[in-house]
C-alpha positions as CSV (number, residue, x, y, z in Angstrom):
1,X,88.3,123.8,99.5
2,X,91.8,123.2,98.8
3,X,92.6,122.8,103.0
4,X,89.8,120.2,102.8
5,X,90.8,117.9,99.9
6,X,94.6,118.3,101.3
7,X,92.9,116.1,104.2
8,X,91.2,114.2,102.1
9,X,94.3,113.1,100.9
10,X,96.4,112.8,103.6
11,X,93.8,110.2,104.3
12,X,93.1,108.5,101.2
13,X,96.7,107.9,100.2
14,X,97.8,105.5,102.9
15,X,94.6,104.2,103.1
16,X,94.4,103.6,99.1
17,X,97.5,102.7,99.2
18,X,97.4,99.9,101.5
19,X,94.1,98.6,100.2
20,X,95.8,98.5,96.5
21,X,99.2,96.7,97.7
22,X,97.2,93.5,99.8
23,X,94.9,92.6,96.5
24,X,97.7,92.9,94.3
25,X,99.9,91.0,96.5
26,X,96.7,88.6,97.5
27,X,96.3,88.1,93.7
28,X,99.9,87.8,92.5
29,X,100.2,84.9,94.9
30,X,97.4,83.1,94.4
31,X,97.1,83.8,90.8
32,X,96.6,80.8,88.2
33,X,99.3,82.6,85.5
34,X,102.4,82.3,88.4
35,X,102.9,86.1,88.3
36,X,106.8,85.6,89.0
37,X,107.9,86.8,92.3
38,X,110.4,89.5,91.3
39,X,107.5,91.1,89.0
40,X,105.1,90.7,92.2
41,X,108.0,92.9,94.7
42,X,108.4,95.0,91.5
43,X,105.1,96.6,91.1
44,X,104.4,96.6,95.1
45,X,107.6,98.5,94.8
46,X,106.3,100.8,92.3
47,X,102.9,101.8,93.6
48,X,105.2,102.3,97.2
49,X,106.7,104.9,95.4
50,X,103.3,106.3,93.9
51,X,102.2,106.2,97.3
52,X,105.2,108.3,98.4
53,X,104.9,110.8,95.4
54,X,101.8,111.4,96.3
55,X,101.6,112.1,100.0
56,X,104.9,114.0,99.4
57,X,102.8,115.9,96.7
58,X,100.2,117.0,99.5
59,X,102.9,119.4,100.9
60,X,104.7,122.1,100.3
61,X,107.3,122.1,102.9
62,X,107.7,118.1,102.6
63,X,104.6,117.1,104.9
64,X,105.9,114.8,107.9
65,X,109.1,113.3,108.3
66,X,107.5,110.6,110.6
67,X,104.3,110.0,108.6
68,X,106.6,108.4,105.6
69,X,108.5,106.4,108.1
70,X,105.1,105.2,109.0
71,X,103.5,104.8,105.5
72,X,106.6,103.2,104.2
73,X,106.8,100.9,107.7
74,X,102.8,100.3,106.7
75,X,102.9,99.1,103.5
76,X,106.1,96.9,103.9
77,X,103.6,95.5,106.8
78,X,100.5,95.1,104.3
79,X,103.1,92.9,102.3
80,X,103.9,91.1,104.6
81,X,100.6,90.1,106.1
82,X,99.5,89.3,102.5
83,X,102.3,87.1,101.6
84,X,102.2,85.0,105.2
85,X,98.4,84.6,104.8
86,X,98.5,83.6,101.1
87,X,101.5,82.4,99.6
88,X,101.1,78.8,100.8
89,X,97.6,78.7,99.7
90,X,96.6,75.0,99.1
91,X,96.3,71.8,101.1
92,X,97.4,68.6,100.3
93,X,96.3,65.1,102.2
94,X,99.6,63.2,102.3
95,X,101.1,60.1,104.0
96,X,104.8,59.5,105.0
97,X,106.4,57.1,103.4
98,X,109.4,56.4,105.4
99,X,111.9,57.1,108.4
100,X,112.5,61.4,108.3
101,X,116.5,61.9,107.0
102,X,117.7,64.4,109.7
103,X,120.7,66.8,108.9
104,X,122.8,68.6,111.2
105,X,122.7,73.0,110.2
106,X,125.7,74.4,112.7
107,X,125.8,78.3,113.5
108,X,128.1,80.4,111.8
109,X,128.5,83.0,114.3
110,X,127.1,85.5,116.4
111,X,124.4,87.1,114.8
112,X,123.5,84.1,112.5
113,X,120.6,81.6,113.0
114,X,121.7,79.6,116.0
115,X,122.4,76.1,115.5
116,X,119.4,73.3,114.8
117,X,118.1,69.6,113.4
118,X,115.8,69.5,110.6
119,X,114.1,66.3,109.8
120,X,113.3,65.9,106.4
121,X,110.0,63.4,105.9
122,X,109.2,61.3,102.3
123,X,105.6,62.3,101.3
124,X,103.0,60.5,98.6
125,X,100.1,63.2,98.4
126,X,97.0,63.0,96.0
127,X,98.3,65.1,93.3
128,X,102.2,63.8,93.5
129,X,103.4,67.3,95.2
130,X,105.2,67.9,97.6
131,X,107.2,65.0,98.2
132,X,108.9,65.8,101.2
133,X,108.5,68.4,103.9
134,X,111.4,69.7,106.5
135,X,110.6,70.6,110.0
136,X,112.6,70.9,113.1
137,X,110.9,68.3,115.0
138,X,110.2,64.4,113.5
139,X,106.3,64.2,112.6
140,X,105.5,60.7,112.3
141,X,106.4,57.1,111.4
142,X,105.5,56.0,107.8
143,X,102.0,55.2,107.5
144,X,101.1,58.8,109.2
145,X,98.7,60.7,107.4
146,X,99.6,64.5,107.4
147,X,98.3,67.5,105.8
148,X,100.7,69.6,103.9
149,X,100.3,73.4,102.9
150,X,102.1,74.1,99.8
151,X,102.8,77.1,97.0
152,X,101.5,75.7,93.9
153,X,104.5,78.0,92.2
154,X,106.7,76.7,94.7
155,X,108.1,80.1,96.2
156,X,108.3,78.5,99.6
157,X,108.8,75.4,100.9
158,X,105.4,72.5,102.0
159,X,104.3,73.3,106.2
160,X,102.4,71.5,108.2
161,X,99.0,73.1,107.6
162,X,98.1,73.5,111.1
163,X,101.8,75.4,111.3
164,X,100.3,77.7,108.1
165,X,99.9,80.7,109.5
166,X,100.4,84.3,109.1
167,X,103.3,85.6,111.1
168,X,101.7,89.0,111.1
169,X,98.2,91.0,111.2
170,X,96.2,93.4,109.1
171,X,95.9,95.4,112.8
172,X,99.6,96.5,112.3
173,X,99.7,97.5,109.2
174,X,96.4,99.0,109.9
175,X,97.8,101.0,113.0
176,X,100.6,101.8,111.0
177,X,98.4,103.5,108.0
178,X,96.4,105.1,110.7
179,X,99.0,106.7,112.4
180,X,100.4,108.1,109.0
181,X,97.4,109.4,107.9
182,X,97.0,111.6,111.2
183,X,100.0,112.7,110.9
184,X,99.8,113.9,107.9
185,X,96.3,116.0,108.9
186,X,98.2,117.6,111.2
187,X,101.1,118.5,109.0
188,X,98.8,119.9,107.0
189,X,97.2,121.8,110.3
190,X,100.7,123.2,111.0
191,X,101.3,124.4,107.6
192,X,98.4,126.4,107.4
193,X,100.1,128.1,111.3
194,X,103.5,128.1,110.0
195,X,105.0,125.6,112.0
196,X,107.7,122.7,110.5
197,X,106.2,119.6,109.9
198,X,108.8,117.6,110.7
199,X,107.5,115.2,113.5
């Protein structure tokens, strides 16, 4: 009984886990009270760390070194994924209202962003925000109509809506999750032979 809710759990944590992290994140960026960003990375902090004590909880010898590499890789994933998809959740129909200011942004070294343009565009949109949007290429004339994504709390800066899109993938952080949770089954497996869990 206890062998089979130890698996139980080595499943259920990263899998709880991850479900718990992408609604909270979903909801404290789309949420109508502005759930400020610092208290958002906060409390997906904190359940992290619930999600840590627990799996670490499941074993006695410390469970797999690799399968909190992975949930901890996971969940940073699951925020991710959450934030790219979400964050920029509304859609404004704009039109430029004059010539795109361009400004020169130099490298500062090796390592650093390498050197670039970025063309800064005068908006009027229904609603009177944003009124400007940057990107690295000039969009339109004045007169263009152009639809905007935007932050309502304004945590990011106005895209291009047809550039709004998530950089990553529920599939990884799924994989990721995935691979933790068998890991930790057979952690458990090699406790019960006496062999370190440490892969």
């Amino acid at each position: 009984m206890a062998k089979t809710l130890s698996y139980a759990g080595a499943v259920l944590v990263p899998a709880g886990a991850g479900v718990l992290l992408h609604l909270w994140a979903g909801w404290s960026m789309r949420s109508p009270v502005r759930v400020p960003t610092a208290l958002a990375l906060l409390a997906g902090l904190a359940l992290t760390g619930l999600a840590l004590f627990a799996h670490n909880a499941l074993f006695r010898e410390g469970g797999s070194v690799v399968a909190v590499v992975l949930l901890v890789a996971g969940l940073g994933a699951v925020w991710v994924e959450a934030r790219d998809s979400r964050i920029r959740a509304e859609v404004a129909e704009c039109v430029i209202t004059g010539k795109a200011r361009a400004t020169f942004h130099p490298t500062f070294g090796e390592g650093a962003p390498s050197e670039k343009w970025l063309y800064h565009h005068p908006l009027d949109c229904d609603g009177g925000y944003p009124s400007e949007f940057t990107a690295e290429r000039r969009v339109g004339d004045a007169g263009r109509k152009v639809r905007i994504a935007y932050d309502p709390a304004h945590r990011m800066d106005p895209v291009l809506a047809e550039d709004n899109v998530s950089h990553g993938s529920l599939a990884v952080p799924s994989v990721l999750l995935t691979l933790c949770a068998a890991l930790s089954a057979l952690a458990i497996v090699g406790e019960g032979r006496g062999e370190s869990p440490l892969w």
